[in-house]
C-alpha positions as CSV (number, residue, x, y, z in Angstrom):
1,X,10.1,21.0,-7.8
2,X,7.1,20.0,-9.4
3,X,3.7,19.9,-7.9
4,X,2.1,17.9,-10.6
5,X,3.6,14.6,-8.9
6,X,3.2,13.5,-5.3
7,X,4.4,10.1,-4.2
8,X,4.9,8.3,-1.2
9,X,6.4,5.2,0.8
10,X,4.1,3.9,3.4
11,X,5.8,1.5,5.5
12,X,4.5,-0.6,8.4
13,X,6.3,-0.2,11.5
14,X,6.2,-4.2,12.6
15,X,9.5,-5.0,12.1
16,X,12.8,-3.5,10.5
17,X,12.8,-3.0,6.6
18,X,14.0,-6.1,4.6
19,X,15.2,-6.6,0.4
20,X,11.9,-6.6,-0.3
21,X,10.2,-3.5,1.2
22,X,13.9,-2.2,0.0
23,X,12.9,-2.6,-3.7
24,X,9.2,-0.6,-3.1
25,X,10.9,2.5,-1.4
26,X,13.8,2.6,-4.0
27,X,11.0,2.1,-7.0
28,X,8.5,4.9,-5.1
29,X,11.8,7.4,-4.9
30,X,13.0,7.0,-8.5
31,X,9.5,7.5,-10.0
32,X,8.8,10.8,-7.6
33,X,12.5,12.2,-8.5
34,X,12.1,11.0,-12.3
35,X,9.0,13.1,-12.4
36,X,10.8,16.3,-10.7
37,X,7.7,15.1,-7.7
38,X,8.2,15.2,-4.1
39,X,8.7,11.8,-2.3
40,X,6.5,11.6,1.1
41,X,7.2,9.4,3.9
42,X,4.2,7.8,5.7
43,X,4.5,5.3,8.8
44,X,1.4,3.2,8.1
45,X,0.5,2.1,11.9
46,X,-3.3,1.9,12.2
47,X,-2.9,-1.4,13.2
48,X,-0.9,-0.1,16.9
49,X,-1.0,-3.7,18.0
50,X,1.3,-5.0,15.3
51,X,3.7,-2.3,15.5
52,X,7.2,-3.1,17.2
53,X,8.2,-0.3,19.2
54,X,11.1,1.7,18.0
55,X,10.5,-0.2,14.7
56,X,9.6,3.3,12.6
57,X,12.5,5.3,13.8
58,X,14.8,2.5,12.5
59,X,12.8,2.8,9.1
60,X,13.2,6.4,9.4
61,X,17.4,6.1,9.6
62,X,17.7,3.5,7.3
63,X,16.1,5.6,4.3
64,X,18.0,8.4,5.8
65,X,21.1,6.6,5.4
66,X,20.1,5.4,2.4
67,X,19.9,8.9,0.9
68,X,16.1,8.6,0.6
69,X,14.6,11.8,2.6
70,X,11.3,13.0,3.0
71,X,10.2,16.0,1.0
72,X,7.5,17.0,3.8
73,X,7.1,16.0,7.7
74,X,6.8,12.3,8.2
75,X,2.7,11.3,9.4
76,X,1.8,8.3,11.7
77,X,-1.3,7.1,11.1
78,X,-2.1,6.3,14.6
79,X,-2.3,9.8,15.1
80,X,-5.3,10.5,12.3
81,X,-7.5,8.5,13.2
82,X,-9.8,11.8,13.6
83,X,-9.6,11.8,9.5
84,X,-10.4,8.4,9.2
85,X,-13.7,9.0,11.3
86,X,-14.6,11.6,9.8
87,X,-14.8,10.0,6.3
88,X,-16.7,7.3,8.0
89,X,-19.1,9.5,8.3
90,X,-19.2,10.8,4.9
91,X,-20.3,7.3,3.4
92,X,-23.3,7.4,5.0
93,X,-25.3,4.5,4.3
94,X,-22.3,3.4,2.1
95,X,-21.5,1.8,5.2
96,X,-23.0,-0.9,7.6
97,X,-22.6,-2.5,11.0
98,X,-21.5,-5.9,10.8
99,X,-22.3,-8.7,13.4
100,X,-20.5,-11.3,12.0
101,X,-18.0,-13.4,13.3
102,X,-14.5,-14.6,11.4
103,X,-15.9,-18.3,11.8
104,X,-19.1,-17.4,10.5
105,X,-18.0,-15.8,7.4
106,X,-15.7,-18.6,6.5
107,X,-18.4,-21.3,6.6
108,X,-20.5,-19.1,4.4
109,X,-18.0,-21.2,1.3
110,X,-18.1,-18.1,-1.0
111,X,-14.4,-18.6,-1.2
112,X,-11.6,-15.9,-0.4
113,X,-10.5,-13.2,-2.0
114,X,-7.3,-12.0,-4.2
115,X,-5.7,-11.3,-1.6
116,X,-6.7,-14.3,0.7
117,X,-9.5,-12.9,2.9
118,X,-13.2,-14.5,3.0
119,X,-15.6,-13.1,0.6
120,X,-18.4,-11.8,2.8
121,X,-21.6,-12.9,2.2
122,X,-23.6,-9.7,3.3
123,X,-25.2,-11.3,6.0
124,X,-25.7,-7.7,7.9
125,X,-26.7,-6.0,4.6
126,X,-30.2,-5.6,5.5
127,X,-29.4,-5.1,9.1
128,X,-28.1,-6.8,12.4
129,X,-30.2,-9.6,13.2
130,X,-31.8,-9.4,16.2
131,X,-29.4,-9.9,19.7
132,X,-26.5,-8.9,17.7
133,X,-24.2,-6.3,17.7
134,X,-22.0,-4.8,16.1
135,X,-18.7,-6.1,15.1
136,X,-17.0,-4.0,12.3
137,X,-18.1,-1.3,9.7
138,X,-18.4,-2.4,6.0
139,X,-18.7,-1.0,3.0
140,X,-21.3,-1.9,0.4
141,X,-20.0,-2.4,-2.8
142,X,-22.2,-2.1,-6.1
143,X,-24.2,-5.5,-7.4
144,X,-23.3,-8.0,-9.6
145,X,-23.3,-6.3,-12.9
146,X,-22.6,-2.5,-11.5
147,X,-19.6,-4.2,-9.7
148,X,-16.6,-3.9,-11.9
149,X,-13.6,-1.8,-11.1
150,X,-11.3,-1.0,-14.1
151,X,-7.8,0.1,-13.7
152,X,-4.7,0.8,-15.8
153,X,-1.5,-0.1,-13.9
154,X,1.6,1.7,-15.5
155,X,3.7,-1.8,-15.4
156,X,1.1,-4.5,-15.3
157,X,-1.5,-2.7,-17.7
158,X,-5.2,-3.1,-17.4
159,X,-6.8,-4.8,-14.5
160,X,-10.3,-5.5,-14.0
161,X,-12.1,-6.6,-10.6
162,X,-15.7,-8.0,-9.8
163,X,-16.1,-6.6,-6.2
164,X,-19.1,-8.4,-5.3
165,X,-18.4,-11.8,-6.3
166,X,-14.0,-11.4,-5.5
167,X,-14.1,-9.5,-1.9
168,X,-17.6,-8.4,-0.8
169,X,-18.4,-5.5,1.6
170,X,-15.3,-4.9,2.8
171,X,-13.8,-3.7,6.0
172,X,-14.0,-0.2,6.8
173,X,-13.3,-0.1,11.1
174,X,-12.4,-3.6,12.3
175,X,-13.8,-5.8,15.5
176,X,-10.9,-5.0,17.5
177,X,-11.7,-1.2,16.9
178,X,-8.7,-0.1,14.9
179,X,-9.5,1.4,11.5
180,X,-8.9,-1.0,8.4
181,X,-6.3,-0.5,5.9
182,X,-8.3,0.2,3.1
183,X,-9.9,3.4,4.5
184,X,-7.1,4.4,6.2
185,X,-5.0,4.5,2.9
186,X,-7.6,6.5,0.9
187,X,-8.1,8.8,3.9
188,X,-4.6,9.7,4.1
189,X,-3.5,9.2,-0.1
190,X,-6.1,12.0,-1.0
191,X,-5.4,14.3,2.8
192,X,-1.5,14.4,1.2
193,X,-3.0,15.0,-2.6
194,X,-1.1,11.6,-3.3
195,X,-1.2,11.8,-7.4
196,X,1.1,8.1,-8.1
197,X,1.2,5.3,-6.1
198,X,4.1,2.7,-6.8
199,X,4.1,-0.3,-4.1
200,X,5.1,-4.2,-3.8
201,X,2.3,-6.0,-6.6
202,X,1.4,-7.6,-3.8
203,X,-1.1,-5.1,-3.3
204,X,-1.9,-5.4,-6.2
205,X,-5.6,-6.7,-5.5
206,X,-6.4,-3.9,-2.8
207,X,-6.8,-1.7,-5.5
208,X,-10.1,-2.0,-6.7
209,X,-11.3,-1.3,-3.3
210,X,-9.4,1.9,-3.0
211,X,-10.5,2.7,-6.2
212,X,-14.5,2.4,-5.7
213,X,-13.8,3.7,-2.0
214,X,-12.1,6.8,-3.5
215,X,-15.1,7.2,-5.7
216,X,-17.7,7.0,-2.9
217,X,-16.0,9.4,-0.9
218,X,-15.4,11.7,-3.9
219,X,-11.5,11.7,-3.9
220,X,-9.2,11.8,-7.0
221,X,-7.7,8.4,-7.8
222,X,-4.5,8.6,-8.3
223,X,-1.9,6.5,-11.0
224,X,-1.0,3.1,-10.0
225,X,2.4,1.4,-10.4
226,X,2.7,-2.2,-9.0
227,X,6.7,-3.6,-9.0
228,X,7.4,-7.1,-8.3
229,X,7.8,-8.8,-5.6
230,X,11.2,-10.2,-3.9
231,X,10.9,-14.0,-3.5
232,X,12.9,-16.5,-1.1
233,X,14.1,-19.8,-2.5
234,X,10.7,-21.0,-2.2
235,X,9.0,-18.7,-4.1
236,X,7.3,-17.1,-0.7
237,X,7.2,-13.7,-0.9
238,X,10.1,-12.1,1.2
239,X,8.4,-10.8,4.1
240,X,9.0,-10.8,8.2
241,X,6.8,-14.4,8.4
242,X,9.1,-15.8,5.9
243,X,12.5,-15.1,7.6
244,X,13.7,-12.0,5.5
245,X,16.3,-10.6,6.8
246,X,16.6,-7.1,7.7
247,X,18.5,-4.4,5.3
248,X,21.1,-3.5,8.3
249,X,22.4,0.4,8.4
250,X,26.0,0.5,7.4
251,X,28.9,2.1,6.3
252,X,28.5,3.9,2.8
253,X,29.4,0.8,1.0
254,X,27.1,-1.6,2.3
255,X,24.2,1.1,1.7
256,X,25.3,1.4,-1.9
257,X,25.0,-2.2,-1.8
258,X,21.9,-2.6,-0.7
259,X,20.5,-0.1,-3.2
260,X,22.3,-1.4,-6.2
261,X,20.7,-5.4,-5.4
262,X,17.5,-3.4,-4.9
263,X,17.5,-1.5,-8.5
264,X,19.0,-4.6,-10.5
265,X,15.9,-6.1,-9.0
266,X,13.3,-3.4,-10.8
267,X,15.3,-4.2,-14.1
268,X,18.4,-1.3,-13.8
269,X,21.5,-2.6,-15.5
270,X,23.5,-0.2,-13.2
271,X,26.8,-1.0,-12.7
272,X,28.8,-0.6,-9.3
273,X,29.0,3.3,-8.1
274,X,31.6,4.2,-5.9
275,X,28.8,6.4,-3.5
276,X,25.5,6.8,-2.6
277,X,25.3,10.7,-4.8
278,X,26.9,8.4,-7.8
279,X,24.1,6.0,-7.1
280,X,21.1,8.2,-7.3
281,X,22.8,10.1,-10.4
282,X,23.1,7.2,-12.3
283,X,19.9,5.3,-10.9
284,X,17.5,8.2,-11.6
285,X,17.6,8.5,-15.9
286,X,17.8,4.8,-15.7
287,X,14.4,4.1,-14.1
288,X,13.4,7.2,-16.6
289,X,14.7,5.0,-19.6
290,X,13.1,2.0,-18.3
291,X,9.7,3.8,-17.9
292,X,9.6,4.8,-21.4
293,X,10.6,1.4,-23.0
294,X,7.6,0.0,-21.1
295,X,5.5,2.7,-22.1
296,X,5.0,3.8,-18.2
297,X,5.8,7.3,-18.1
């Protein structure tokens, strides 16, 4: 097995898995096995008070069912958070105390980001005002002109974000006390030695942050692979808000089924196999030819 490649599929335990966190485990598992890589599971659940309990061992036995094991023990995030400390302290004045409230950083009108939070205004920059105290951690990202985060994604191709003027200090430990996605991630991405990322495109815009956060900490940044995104029938994004349905453990059929809707989604002309071994066999060149007619290998 090569050691060259390292990927991973990082769900969030708040529900079951639906068709469209289906379609980012399937395209994460092709691209590790097209790449002779391991595959890595990782139960992303920093956020403990989102979680639904019992929620990650049904993930867990629906990629087992699925065929889709992990290559190394499965982590939980909520028991790292020792890591994600840790690097908190290796930013050192990378990072700031923040006093500021959700209201207050709304009626600052800078707008919201990509990925629809407020743009902070750096209020706490310089320092808590006095009375206040502190609320969350933030990172400070470079100035206007020093601020641009470059990126080429291996399906969507170059990407360029302004952090300063499109998210602002970011989040690093939240006002509620759990750690914020962004830092947990990069924690855990370069801890594993994570070398491709491919996830749902809407992530697509968390990137950048990862990115210059990788750089402050000194971590490798690895490749990024964004897939699209399985809509409803009014072009919402499938998801647990929207009503997706859950992908139900089954007989061999069904799971075949599920796995051939998911792959005709990333683009796989594959046509019905009669198991889940004929599946994989026949799935695994396929997303190899369709990485190198986009160029993506």
């Amino acid at each position: 097995m090569s050691t060259t490649y390292i990927g991973r599929f990082a769900p969030s335990p708040t529900g079951p898995l639906h068709a469209g966190s289906l379609v980012a485990a399937v395209a994460s598992y092709l691209d590790a096995r097209a790449h002779g890589g391991e595959w890595l599971v990782r139960i992303e659940d920093i956020d403990e008070g989102r979680s639904v309990p019992g929620a990650d061992g049904a993930i867990l036995a629906l990629l087992d069912s699925l065929g889709m094991h992990s290559d190394r023990e499965v982590v939980w995030q909520s028991r790292r958070k020792a890591l994600y400390a840790a690097a908190a302290e290796r930013l050192g004045a990378h990072a700031y105390p923040c006093g500021c409230n959700r209201r207050e950083i709304l009626d600052s009108r800078l707008g919201v980001a990509p990925d629809g939070a407020a743009i902070y205004p750096g209020t706490c920059r310089h320092g808590l005002a006095p009375g206040r105290g502190m609320r969350s951690l933030r990172l400070r990202v470079p100035e206007p002109g020093a601020d641009a985060i470059s990126f080429v994604d291996r399906f969507a191709g170059p990407m360029t974000q302004h952090l300063a003027s499109e998210s602002g200090d970011f989040v690093l430990k939240r006002a509620d006390g759990y750690w914020a996605y962004q830092l947990a991630v990069v924690v855990d991405d370069a801890e594993q030695g994570v070398t491709d990322i491919v996830r749902g495109f809407d992530l697509i815009d968390s990137t950048a942050r990862q990115i210059y956060l990788q750089r402050v900490l000194g971590v490798p940044t690895p490749r990024y692979l964004h897939v699209p995104v399985v809509r409803n029938e009014h072009g919402e994004k499938l998801s647990k808000q929207t009503g997706a349905l859950a992908v139900l453990p089954g007989d061999e059929t069904a799971a075949v089924q599920a796995l051939l809707a998911a792959a005709r989604f990333l683009g796989l002309p594959l046509e019905r196999p009669d198991s889940l071994a004929a599946f994989w066999a026949a799935a695994i060149p396929a997303w190899s030819r369709l990485l190198d007619e986009r160029g993506a290998r």
